[in-house]
C-alpha positions in Angstrom: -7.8 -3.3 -22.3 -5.0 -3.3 -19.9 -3.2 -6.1 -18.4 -4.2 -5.5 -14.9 -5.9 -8.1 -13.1 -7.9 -6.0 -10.6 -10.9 -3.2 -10.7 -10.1 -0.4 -13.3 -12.4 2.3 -15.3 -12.0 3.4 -18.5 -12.8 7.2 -19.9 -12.0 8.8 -22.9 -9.0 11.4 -23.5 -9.9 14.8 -22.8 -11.1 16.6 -26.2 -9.9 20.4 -25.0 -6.9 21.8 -22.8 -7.5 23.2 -20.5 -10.5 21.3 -20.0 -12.9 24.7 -19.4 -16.8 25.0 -19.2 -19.2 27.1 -18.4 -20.2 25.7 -15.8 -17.2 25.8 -13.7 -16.4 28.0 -10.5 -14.5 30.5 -11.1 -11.7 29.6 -8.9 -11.6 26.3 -11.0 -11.5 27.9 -14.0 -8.5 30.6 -13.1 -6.3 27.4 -11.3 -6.8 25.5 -15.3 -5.8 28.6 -16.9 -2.5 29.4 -14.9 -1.6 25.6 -14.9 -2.1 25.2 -18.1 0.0 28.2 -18.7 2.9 27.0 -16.8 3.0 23.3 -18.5 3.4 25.7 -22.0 5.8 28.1 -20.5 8.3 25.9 -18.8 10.1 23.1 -19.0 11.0 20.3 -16.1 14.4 22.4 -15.1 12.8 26.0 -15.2 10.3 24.8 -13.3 12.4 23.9 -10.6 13.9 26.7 -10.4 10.7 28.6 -10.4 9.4 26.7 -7.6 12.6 27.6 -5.6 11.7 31.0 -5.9 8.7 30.6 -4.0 8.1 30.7 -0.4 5.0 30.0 1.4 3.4 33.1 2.8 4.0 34.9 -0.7 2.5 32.2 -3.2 2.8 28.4 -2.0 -0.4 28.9 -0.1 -2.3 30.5 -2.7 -1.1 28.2 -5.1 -2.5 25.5 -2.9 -5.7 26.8 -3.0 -6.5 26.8 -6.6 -5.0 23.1 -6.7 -7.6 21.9 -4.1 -10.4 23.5 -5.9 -9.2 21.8 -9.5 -9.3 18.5 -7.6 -12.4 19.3 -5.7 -14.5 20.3 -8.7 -13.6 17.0 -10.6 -11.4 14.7 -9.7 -11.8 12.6 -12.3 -11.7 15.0 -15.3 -8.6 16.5 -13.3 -6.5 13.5 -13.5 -7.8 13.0 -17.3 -6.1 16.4 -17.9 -3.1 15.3 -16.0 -2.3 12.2 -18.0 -4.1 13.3 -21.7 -3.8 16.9 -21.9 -3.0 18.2 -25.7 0.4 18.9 -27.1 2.5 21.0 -27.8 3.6 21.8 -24.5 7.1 22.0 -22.6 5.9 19.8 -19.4 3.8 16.9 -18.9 1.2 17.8 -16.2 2.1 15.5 -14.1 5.2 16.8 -13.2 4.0 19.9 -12.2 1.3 18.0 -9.7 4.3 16.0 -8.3 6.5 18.9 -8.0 4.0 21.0 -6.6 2.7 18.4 -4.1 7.5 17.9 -2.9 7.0 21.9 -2.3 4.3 21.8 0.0 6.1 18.8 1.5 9.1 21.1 2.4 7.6 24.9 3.4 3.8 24.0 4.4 3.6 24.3 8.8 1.2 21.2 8.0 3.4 19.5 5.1 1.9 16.2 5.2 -1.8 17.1 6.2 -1.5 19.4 3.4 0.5 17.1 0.7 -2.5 14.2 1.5 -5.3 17.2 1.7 -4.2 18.4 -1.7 -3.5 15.0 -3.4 -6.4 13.1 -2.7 -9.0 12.6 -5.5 -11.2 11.5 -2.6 -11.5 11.4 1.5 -14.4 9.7 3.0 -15.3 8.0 6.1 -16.9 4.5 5.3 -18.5 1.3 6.2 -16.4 -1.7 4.4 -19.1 -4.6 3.3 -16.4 -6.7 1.5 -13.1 -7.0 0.6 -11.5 -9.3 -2.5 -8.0 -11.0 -2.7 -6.7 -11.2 -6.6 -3.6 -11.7 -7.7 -2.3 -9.8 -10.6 0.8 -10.7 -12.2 1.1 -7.3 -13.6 2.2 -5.9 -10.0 5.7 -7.2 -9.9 6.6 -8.1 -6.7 3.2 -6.8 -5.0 0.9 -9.3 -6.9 -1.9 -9.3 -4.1 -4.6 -6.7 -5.0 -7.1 -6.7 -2.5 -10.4 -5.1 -3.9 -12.8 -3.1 -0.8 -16.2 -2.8 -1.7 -17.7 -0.2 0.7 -20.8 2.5 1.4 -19.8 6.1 1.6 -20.9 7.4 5.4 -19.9 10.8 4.8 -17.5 12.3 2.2 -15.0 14.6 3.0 -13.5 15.5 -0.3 -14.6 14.8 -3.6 -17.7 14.9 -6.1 -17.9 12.2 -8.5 -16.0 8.4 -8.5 -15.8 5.7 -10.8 -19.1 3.4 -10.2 -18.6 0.0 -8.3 -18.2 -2.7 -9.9 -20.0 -6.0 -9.7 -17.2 -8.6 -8.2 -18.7 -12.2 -8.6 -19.1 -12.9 -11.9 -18.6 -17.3 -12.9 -14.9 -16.8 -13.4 -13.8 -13.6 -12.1 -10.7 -12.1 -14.4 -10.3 -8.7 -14.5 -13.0 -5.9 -14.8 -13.3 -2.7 -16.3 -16.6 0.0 -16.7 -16.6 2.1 -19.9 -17.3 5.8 -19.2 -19.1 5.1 -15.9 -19.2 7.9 -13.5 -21.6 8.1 -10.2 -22.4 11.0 -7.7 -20.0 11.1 -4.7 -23.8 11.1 -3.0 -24.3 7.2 -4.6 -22.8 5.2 -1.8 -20.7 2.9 -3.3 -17.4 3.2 -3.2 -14.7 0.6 -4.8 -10.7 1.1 -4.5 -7.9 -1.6 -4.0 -4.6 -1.5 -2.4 -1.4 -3.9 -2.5 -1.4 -6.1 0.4 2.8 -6.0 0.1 2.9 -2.3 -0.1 4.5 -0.4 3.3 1.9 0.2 5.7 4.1 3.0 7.9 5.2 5.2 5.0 6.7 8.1 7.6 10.2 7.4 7.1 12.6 5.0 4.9 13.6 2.7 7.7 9.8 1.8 8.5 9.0 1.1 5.0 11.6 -1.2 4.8 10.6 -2.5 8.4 7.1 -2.6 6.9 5.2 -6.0 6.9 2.8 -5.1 4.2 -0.9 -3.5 4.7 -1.1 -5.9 7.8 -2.3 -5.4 11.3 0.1 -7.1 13.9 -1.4 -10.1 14.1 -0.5 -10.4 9.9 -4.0 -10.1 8.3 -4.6 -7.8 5.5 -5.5 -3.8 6.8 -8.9 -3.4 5.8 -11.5 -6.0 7.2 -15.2 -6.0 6.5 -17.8 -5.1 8.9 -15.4 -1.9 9.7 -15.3 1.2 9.1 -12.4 3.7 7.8 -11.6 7.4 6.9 -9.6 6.7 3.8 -7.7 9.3 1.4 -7.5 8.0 -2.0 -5.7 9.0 -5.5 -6.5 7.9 -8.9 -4.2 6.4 -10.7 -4.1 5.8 -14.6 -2.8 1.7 -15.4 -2.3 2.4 -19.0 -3.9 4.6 -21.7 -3.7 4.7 -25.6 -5.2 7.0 -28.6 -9.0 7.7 -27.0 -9.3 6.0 -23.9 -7.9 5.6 -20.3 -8.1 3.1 -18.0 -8.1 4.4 -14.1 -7.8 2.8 -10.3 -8.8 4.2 -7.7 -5.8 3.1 -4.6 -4.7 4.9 -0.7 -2.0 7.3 -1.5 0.3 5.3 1.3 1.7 7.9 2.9 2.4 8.5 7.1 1.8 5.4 9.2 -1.5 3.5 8.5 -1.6 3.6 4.4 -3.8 6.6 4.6 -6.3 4.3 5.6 -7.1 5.0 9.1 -9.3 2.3 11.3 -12.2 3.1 13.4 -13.1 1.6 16.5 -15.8 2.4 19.2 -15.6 6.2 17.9 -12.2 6.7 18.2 -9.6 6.8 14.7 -6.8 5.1 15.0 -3.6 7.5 14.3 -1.0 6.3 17.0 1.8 8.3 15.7 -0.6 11.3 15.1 0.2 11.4 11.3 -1.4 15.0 11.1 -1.3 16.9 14.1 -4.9 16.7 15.3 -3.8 14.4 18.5 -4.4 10.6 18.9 -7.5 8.9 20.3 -9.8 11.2 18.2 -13.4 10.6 17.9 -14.1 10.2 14.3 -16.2 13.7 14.6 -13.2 15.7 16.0 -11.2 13.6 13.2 -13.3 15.0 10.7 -13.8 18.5 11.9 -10.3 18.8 12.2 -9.8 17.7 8.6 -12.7 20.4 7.3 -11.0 23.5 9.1 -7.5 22.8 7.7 -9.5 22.3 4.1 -11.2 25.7 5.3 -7.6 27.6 5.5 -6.6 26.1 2.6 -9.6 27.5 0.2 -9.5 30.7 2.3 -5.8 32.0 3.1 -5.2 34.6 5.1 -2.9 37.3 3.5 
């Protein structure tokens, strides 16, 4: 049980590398194989060299594809692979995902659209019903976990999530599910972000002139009653011999957190973090987001 005073999910190492079924696409099943393949082959140095090898017209984009489809499929048994995956091999999985996800970052024509497209275990516009202040000692300096308890209004990426938890127990400590895993098409949707975190993440001066996951007038980010389109990562607390334990957080990247506020219609992006304008309605928001997913899982040559 980890020492982690805020919503986490436990699920068991993964029993097979790559994790392969039947069952899978086929695009899936090709992206496991090759990246599996590469975390055998090379180790953290060749990799970088490889990678500088690569441009984007000749592989990057490709590449991407097959990435977004492993996410895509699974998200969940994807990040189990990242962080339990079976030894011996010459690179942590990880590392390739983080590497990867710098070299879009430098060549993509859409490197932080793409990066936060690619990354997310989840995007979804949604109606917050209640949020939750704890404090966990655990977080160091960022000690104030605030816990958003929300119903899914339309999913953008993603299949399955860890299931919501219930909150309001006598004495409220710390809670974790064993094993539990609900449809992307259940509504709930938990995830929890750190209050003294950098809200603008576009730059190294505006995090440090970040006030935290604030709005100006100082209160926390997300407020209930509201609604958001939010991209989310999972994260893995701790782990040990079988079992891991998971949270689901924004990936805090470009200006609002990656959690972007909705009001009468229109999303709030004021330094137009991706390139799709500002003053959006949320459907153009959205549709924009779908036809840069559409490029992505169909490059052109």
């Amino acid at each position: 049980m980890p020492n982690y005073n805020s919503i986490t999910s436990q699920f068991m190492n993964i029993e097979q590398s790559p994790p392969l079924n039947t069952g899978m696409p086929y695009d899936v099943m090709i992206g496991y194989i090759g990246f599996d393949s590469l975390t055998k082959s090379l180790n953290s140095r060749q990799l970088h060299n490889y990678l500088d090898t690569l441009y984007w017209g000749d592989t990057i984009k490709y590449a991407m594809k097959f990435f977004y489809e492993m996410v895509d499929y699974d998200p969940i048994l994807f990040y189990r692979y990242l962080v339990s995956a079976s030894w011996p091999r010459k690179l942590i999985p990880s590392t390739l995902t983080s590497s990867f996800y710098e070299k879009i970052s430098l060549v993509s024509p859409h490197p932080l659209l793409d990066m936060v497209l690619c990354a997310s275990s989840l995007i979804a516009h949604i109606y917050v019903n209640d949020t939750m202040t704890v404090i966990d000692p655990s977080g160091g300096w960022a000690v104030h976990s605030i816990i958003v308890t929300s119903n899914i209004i339309e999913v953008i990426k993603g299949t399955n999530i860890p299931e919501c938890l219930n909150l309001y127990p006598a004495n409220f400590e710390r809670k974790t599910k064993k094993n539990d895993i609900h449809s992307i098409n259940d509504s709930c949707l938990q995830f929890n972000y750190r209050l003294e975190l950098p809200l603008d993440n576009r730059t190294e001066t505006t995090r440090a002139n970040s006030h935290g996951m604030r709005d100006s007038s100082g209160l926390p980010w997300v407020k209930s009653g509201k609604e958001y389109i939010v991209f989310l990562e999972l994260l893995m607390i701790c782990g040990d011999s079988t079992s891991l334990y998971l949270t689901l957080r924004p990936i805090y990247a470009g200006s609002c957190g990656t959690i972007y506020p909705i009001e009468n219609n229109i999303v709030y992006d004021p330094n137009d973090d991706y390139g799709f304008g500002v003053g959006k309605t949320t459907d153009e928001f959205i549709m924009a987001l779908r036809n840069r997913i559409n490029q992505i899982k169909n490059p052109n040559p």
